[in-house]
C-alpha positions in Angstrom: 63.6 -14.0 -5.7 63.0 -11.5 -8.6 59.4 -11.4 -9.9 58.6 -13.0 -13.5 58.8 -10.5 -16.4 54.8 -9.4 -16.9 54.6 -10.7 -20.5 54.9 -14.2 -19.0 52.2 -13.4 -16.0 50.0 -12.8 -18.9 51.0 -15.6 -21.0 50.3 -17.9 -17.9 46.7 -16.2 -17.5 45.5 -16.4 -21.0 46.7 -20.5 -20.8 44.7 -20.7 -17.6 42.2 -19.2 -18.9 42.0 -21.2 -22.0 42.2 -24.3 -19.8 39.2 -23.2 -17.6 37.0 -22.6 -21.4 38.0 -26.3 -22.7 36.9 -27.8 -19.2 33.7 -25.8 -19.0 33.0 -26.6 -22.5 33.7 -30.4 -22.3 31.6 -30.8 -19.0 28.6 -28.4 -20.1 28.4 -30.5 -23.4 28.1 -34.0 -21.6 26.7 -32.9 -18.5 24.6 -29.7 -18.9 24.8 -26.7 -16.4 24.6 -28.7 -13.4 28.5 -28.9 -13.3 29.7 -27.7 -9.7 32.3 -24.3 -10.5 34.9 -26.4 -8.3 34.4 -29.6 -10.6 35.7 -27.0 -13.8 38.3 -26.2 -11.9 39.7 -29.8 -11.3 39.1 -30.7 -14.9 41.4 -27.0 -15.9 44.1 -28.2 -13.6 43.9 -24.9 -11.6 42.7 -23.6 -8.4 38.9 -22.4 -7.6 40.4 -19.1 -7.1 42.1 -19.0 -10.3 38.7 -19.9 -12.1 36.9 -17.2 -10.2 39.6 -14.6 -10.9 39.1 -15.1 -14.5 35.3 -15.8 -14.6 33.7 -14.4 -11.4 30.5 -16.0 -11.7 29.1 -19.3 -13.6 27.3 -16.5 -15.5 29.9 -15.0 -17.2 31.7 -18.6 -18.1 28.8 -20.0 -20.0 28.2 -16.9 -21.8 32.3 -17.4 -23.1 31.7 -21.2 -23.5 28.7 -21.3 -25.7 30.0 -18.4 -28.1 30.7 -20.9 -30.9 27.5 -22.4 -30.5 25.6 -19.1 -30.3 27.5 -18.4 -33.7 26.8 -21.3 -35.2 23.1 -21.0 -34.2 23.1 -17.7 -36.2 24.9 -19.3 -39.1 22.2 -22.2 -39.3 19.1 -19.3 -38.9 20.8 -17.4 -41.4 20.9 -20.3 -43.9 18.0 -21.2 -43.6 16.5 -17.7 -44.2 18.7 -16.9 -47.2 17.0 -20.3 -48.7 14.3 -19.6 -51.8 12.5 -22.0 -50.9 11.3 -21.2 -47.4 9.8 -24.5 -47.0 13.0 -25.9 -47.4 14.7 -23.2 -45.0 12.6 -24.0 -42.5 13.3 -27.7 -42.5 16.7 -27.3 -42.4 16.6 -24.9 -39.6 14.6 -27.7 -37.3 17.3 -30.4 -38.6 20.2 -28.6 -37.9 19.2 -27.0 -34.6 18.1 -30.1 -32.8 21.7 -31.6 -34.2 23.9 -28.6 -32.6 21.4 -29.3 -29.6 21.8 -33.1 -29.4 25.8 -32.4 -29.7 25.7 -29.9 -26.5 23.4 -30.4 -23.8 24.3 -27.3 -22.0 24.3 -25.3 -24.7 20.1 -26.7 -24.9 20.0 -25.7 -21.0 21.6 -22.1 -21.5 19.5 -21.3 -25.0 15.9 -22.7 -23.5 17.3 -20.2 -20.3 16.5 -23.0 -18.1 18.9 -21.0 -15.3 17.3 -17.7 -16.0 20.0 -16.9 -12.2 23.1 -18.2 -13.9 22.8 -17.4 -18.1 22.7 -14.3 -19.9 22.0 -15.5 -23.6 19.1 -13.7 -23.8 19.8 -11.3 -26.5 21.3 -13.9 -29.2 18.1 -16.3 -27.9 15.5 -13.6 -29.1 17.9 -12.9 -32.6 17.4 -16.4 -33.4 13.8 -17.0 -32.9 12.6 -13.3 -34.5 14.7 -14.9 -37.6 12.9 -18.1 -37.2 9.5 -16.4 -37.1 10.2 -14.6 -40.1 11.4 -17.2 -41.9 7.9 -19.1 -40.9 5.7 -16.9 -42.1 7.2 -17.1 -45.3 6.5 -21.1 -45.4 3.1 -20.2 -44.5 2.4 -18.7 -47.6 4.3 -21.3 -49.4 0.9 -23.9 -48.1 3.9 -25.9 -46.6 3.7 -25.4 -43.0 0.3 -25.4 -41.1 -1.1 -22.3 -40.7 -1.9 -22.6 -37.1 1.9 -23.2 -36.2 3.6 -20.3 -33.4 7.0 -19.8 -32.6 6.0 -21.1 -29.3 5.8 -24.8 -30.7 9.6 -24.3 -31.5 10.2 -23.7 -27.8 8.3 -26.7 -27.3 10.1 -29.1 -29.5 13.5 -28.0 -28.1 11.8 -28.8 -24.7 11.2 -32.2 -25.8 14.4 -32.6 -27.7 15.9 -32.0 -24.8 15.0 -34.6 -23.0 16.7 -37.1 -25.5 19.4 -39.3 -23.5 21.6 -42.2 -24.6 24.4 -44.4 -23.6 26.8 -42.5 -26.4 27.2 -39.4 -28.6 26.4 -41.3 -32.0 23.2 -43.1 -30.1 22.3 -39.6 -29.0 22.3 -37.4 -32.9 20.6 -40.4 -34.4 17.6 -40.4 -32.2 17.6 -36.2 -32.7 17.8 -36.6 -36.4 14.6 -39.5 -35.7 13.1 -36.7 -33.9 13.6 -33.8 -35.9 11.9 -36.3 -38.8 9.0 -36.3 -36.9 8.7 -32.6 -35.7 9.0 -31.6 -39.9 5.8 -33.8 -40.5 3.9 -32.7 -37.5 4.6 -28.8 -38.8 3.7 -29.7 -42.5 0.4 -28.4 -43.3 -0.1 -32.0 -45.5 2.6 -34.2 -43.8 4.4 -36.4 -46.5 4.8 -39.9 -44.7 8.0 -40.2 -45.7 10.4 -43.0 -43.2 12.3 -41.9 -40.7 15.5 -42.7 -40.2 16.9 -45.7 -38.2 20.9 -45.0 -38.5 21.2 -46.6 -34.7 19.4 -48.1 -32.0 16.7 -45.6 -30.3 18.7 -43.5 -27.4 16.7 -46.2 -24.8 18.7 -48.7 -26.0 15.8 -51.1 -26.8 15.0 -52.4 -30.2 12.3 -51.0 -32.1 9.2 -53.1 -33.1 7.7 -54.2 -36.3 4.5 -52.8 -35.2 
């Protein structure tokens, strides 16, 4: 038996290792970073020795998996900062950030670095927040956001944000959207009590009072 021409050895490797990317993205996104190597594996179809040929450590495979969400993180950052109004920026930094966060839990484990052994996301982590910083001293001076607000209470709310869970994806972004309400008007210098919104049940599943 011949062996196979090399442009189809490398045609069968990129496939494989496409495979391996849409498992380890799936399974990050529901399950976080706790997802077993071998698990990823299963999910691809392929062997754990295929997986570790093409991504030798867990490391290296969340860094590929999250590259759309680190790009979309700068995108959002970006957005916000390019807004006149920085006020307004800075709001819709919080809103959309805890809604790519509430879409991916692993991405929310890999940016808060919560496996400082296994992720290397360091460098886009520290791009983001300087831009966030940046773009919050500007609200300062606007009187919008409190003056004694550090980047470190951004770090916080994505630390609470993260512990958001629910029975489905929808339950889950509605809740984050509740949330991210609530962070905007604990920032504000004079928080405007505006309602939050109630576009499904709270991610407990429980009804909410009238009281």
């Amino acid at each position: 038996m011949t062996d196979p021409p090399p442009h189809i050895l490398r045609s069968d490797a990129l496939d494989n290792r496409e495979r391996i990317l849409g498992a380890a993205r799936a399974l990050f996104a529901a399950e976080g970073l706790d997802v077993p190597m071998r698990e990823i594996a299963r999910r691809a179809g392929v062997g754990p020795a295929t997986l570790y040929r093409r991504f030798p450590t867990k490391q290296t495979l969340v860094t590929e998996a999250f590259e759309d969400e680190m790009r979309a993180c700068y995108a959002i950052v970006d957005e916000g900062s390019a807004d006149p109004d920085a006020w307004r920026g800075f709001r819709l930094v919080v809103e959309k950030i805890c809604d790519l966060h509430a879409r991916n839990r692993g991405f929310t484990d890999a940016f808060m670095a919560a496996y400082p052994g296994q992720v290397d996301l360091a460098a886009g982590r520290e791009r983001t927040l300087n831009a966030v910083a940046g773009l919050a001293r500007r609200a300062k001076k606007t009187g919008h956001l409190r003056a004694d607000f550090v980047l470190d209470d951004l770090i916080l709310m994505l630390s609470a944000h993260r512990g958001i869970h629910a029975t489905s994806a929808a339950v889950r972004i509605a809740a984050s959207r509740r949330f991210a309400a609530l962070v905007i008007q604990a920032f504000q210098a004079v928080p405007e009590r505006s309602p939050l919104t109630r576009d499904a049940p709270p991610a407990s599943g429980a009804p909410l009072g009238n009281g």
